[in-house]
Backbone as CSV, one residue per row, in Angstrom:
resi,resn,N_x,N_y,N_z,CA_x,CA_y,CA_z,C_x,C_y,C_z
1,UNK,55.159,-65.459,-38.975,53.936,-64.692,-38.944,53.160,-64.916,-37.646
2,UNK,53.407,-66.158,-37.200,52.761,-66.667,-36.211,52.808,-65.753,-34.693
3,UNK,54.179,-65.734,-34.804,55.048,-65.296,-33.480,54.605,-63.713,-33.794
4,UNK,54.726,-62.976,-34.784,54.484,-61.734,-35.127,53.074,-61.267,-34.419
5,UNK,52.225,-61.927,-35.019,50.782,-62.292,-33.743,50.489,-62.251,-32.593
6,UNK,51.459,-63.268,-32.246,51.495,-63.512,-30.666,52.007,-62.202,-30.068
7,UNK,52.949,-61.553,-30.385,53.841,-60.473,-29.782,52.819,-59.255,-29.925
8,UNK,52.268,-59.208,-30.780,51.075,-58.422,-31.101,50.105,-58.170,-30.023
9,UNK,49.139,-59.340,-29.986,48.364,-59.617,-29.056,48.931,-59.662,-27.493
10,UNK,49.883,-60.057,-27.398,50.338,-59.653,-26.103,50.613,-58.444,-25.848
11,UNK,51.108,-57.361,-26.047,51.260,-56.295,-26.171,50.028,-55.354,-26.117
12,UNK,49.161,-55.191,-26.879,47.459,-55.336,-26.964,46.890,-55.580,-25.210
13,UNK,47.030,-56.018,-25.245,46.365,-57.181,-24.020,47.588,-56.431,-23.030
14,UNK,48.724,-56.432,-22.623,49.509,-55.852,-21.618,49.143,-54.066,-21.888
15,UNK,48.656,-53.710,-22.718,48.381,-52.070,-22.757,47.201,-51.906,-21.771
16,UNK,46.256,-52.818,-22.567,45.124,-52.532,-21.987,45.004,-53.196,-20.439
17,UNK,45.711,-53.871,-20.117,45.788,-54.249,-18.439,46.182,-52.782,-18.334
18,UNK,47.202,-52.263,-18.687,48.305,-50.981,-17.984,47.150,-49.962,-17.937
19,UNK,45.764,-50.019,-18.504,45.130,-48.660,-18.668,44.122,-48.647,-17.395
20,UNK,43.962,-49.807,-17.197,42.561,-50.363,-15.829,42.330,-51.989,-15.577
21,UNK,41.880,-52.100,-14.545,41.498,-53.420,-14.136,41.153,-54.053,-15.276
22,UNK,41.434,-54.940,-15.142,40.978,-56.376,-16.249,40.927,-57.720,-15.053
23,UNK,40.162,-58.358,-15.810,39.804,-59.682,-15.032,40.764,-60.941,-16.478
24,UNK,40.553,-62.141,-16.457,40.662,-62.857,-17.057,39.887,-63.211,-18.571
25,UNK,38.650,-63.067,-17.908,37.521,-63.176,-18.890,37.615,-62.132,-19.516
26,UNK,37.632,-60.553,-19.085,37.975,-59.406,-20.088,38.926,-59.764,-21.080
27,UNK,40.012,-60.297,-20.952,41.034,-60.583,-21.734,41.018,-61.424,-22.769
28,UNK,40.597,-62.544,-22.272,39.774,-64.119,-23.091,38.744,-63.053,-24.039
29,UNK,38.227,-62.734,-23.904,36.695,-61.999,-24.765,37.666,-61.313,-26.103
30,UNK,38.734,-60.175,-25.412,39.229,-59.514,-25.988,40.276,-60.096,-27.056
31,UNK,41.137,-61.067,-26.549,42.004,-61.946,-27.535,40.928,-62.698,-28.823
32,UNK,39.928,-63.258,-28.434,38.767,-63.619,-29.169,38.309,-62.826,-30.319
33,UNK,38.105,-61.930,-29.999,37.736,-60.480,-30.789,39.028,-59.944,-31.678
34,UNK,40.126,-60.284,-30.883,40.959,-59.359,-32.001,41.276,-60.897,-33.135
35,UNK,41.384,-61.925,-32.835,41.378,-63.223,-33.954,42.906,-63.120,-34.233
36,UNK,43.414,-62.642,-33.227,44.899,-62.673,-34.015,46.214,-64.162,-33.857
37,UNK,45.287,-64.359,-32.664,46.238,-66.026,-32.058,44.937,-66.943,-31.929
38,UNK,45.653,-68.408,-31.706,44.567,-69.620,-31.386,44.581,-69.586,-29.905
39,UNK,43.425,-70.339,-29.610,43.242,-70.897,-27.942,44.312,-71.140,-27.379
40,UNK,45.398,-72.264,-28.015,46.480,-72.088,-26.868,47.321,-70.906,-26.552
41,UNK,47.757,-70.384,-27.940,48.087,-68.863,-27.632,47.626,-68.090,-26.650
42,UNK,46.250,-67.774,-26.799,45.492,-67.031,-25.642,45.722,-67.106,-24.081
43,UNK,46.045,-68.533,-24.252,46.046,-69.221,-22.694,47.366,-68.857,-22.489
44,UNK,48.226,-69.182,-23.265,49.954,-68.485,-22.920,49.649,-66.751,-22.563
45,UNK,49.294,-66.021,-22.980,49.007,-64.555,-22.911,48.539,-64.444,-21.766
46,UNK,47.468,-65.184,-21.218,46.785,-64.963,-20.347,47.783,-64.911,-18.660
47,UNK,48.421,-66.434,-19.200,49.566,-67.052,-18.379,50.621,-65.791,-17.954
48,UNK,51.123,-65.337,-18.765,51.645,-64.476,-18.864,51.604,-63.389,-18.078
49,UNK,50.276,-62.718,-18.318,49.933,-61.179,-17.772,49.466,-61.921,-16.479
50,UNK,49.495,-62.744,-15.768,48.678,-63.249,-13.910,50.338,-63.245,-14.204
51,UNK,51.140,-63.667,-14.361,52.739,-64.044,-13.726,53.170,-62.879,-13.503
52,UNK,53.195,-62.193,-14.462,53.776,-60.512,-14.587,52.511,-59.374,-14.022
53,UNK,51.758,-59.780,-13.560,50.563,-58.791,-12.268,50.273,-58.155,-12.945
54,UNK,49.747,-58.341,-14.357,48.785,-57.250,-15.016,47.691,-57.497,-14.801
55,UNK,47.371,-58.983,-14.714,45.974,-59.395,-14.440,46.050,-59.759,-12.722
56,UNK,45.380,-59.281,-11.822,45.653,-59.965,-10.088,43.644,-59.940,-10.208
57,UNK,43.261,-60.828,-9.528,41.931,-61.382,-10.133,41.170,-60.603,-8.271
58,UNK,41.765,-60.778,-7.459,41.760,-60.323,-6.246,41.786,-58.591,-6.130
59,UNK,42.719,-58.262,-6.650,42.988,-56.212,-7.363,41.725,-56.264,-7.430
60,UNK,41.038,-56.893,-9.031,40.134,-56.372,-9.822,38.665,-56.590,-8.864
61,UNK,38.789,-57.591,-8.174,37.142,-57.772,-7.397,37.528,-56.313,-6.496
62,UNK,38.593,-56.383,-5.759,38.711,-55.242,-5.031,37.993,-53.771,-5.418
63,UNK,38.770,-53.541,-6.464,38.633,-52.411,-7.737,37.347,-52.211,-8.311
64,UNK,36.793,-53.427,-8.640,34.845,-53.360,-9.091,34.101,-52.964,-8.449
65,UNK,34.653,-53.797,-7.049,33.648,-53.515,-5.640,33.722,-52.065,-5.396
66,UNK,34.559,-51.274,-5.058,34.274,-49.930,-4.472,33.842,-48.611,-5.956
67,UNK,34.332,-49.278,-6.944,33.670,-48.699,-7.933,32.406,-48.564,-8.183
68,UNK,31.937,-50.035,-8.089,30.744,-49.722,-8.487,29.497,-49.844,-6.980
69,UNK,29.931,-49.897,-6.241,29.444,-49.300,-4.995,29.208,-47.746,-4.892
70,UNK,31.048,-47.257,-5.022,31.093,-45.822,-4.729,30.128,-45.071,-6.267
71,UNK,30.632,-45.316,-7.476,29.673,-44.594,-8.485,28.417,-45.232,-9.468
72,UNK,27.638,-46.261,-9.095,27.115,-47.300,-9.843,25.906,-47.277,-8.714
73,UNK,26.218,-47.042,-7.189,25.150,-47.093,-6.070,25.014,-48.522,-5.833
74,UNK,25.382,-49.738,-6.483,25.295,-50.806,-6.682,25.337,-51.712,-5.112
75,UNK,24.767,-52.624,-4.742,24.546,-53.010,-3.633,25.310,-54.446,-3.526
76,UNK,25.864,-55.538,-2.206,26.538,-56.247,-2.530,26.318,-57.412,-3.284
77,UNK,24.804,-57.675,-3.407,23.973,-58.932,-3.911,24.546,-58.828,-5.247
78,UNK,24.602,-57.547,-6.158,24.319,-57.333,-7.432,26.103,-57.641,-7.574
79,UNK,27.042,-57.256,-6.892,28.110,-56.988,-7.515,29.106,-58.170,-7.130
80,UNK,28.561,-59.073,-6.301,28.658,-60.661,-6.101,28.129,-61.149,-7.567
81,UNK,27.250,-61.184,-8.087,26.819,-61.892,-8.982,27.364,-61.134,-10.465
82,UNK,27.781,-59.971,-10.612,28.500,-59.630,-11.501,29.871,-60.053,-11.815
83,UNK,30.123,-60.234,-10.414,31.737,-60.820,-10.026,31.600,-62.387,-10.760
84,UNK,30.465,-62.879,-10.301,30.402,-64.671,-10.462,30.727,-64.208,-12.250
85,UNK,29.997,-63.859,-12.836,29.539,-64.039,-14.030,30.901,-63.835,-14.844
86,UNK,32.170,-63.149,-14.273,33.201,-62.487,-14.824,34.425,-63.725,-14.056
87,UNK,33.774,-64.737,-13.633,34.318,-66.030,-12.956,35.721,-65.765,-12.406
88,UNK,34.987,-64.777,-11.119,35.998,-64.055,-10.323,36.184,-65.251,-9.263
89,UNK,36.687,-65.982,-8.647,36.596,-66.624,-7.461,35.645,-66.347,-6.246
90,UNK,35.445,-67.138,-5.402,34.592,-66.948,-4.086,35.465,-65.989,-3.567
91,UNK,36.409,-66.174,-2.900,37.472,-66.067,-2.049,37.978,-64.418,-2.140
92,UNK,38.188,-64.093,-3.933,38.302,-62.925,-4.240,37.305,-62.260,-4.426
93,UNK,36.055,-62.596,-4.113,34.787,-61.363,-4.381,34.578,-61.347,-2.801
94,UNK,34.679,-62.223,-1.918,34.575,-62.178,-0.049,35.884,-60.473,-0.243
95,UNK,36.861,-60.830,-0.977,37.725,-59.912,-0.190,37.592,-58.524,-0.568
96,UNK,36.559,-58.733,-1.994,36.601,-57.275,-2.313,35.348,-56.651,-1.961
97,UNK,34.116,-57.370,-1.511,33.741,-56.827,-0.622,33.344,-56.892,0.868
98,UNK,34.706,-57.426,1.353,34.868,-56.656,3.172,35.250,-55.337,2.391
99,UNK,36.142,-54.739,1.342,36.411,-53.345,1.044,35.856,-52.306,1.618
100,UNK,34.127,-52.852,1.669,33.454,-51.372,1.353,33.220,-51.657,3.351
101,UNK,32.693,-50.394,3.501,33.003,-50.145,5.094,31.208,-49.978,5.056
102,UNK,31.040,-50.439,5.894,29.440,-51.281,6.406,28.660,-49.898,6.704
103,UNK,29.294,-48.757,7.572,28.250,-47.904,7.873,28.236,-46.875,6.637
104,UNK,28.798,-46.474,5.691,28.953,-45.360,4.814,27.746,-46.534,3.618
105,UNK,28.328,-47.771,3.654,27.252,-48.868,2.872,25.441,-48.336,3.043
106,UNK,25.441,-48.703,4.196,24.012,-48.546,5.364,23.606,-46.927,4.365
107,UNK,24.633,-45.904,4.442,24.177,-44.390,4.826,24.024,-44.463,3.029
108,UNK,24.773,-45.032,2.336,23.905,-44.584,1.043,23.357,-45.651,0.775
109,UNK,22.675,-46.641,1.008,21.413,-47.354,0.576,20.012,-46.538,1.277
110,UNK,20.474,-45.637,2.986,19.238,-45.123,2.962,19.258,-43.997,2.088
111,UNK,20.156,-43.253,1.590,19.948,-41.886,0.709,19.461,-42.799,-0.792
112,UNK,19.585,-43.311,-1.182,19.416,-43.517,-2.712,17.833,-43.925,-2.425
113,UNK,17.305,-44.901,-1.292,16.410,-44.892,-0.958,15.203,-43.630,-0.946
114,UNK,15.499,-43.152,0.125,14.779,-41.875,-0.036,14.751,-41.074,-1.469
115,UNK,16.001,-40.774,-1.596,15.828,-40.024,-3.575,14.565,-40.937,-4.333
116,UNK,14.993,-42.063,-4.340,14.091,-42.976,-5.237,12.099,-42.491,-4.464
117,UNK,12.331,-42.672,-3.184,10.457,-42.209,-2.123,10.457,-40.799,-2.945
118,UNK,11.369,-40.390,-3.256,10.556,-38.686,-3.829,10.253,-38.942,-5.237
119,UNK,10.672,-39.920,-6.015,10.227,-39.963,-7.518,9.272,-40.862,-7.366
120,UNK,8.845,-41.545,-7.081,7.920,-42.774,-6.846,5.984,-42.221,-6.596
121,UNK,5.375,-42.811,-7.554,4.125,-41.972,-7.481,3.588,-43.211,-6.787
122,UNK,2.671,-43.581,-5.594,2.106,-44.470,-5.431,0.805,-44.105,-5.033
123,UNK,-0.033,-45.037,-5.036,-1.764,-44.953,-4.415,-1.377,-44.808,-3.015
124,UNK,-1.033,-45.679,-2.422,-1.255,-45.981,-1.259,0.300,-46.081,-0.456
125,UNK,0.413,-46.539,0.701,1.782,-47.112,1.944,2.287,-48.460,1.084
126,UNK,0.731,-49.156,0.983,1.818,-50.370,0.051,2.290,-50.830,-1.129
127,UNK,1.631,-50.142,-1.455,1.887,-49.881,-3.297,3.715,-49.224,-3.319
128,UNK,3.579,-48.336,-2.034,4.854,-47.150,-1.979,6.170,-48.591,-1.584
129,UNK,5.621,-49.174,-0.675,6.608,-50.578,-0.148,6.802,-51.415,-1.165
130,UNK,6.411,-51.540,-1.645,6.512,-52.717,-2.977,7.616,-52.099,-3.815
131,UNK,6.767,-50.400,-4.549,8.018,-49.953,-5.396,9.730,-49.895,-5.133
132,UNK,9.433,-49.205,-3.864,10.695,-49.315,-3.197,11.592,-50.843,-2.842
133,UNK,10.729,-51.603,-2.667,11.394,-53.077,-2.236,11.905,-53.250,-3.847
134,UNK,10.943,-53.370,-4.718,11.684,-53.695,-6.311,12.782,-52.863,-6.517
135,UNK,12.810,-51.535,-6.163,14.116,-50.584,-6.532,15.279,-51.478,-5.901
136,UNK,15.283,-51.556,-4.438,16.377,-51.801,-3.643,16.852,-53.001,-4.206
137,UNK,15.827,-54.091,-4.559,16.536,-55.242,-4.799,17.014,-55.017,-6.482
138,UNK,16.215,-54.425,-7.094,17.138,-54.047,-8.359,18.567,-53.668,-8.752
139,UNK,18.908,-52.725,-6.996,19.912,-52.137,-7.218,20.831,-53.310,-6.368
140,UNK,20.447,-54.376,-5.895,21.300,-55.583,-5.309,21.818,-55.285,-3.926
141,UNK,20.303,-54.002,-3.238,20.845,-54.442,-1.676,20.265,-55.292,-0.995
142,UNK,21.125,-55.959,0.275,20.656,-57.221,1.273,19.250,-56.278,1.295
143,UNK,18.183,-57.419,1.014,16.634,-57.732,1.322,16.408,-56.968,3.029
144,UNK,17.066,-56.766,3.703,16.813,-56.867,5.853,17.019,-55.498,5.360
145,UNK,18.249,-54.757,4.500,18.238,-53.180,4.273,17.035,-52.539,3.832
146,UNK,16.774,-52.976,3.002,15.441,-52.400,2.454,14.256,-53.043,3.479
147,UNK,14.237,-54.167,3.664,12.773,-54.293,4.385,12.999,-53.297,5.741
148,UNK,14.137,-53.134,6.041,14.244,-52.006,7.418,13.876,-50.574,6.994
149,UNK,14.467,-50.206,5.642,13.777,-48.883,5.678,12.045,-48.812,4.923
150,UNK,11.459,-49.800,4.174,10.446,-49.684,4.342,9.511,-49.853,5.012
151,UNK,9.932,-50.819,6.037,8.960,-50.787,7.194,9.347,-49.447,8.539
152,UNK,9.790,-48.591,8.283,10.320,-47.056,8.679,9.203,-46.624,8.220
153,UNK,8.599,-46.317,7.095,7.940,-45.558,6.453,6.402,-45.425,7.080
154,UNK,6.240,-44.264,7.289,4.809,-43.641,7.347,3.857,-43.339,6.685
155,UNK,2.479,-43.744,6.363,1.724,-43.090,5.542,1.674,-41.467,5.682
């Protein structure tokens, strides 16, 4: 019954690598959830799918990064620390984002910028700098991006 499980859950777990990125921790969460094997099991599964490249932990920072850059607007602060939290390595979140290419980076932090200056009701220039500084860093871009385009700004 045991083994019946295991073959189960592996299978499970090798589908869902085959459908999109997975990290480690996606997998761990997911074996957890389905209750079908113990901890060491899991860790064999896990073993498993990094040997056989379903799981490449380096792919997936790659893969997050321009994702959620390209459709998320997401900036590199935010998607470093999403990476940490999904206990991606240093090494593999450095590589996934050199990915994104620095000036197309630059050209939509100032467009999302500006979109955001046209919804933004403020009193005043600094009331308008503030909102905008909270947006940018909300959305996890380097602090020098945003303080450059709000100190751009004209009353």
């Amino acid at each position: 019954m045991k083994d019946d499980n295991y073959s189960l859950a592996l299978g499970k777990a090798m589908a869902l690598c085959s459908r999109g990125e997975k990290c480690i921790k996606d997998i761990q969460d997911k074996l957890a959830a389905w209750k079908l094997t113990n901890e060491k099991e899991n860790q064999t599964i896990i073993r498993e799918l990094v040997n056989n490249s379903f799981i490449d932990e380096r792919r997936y920072a790659s893969s997050y990064t321009l994702d959620k850059c390209r459709f998320n607007k997401w900036g590199r602060v935010k998607i470093r620390a999403m990476l940490k939290i999904r206990g991606i390595k240093e090494k593999d979140i450095e590589h996934g984002l050199e990915m994104i290419d620095h000036d197309s980076y630059v050209r939509m932090i100032k467009k999302e910028m500006d979109i955001k200056r046209k919804s933004v009701k403020a009193t005043n220039l600094f009331d308008l700098k503030g909102k905008l500084f909270r947006f940018g860093a909300s959305r996890g871009y380097e602090k020098e991006y945003v303080y450059d385009y709000t100190n751009s700004l004209q009353s």
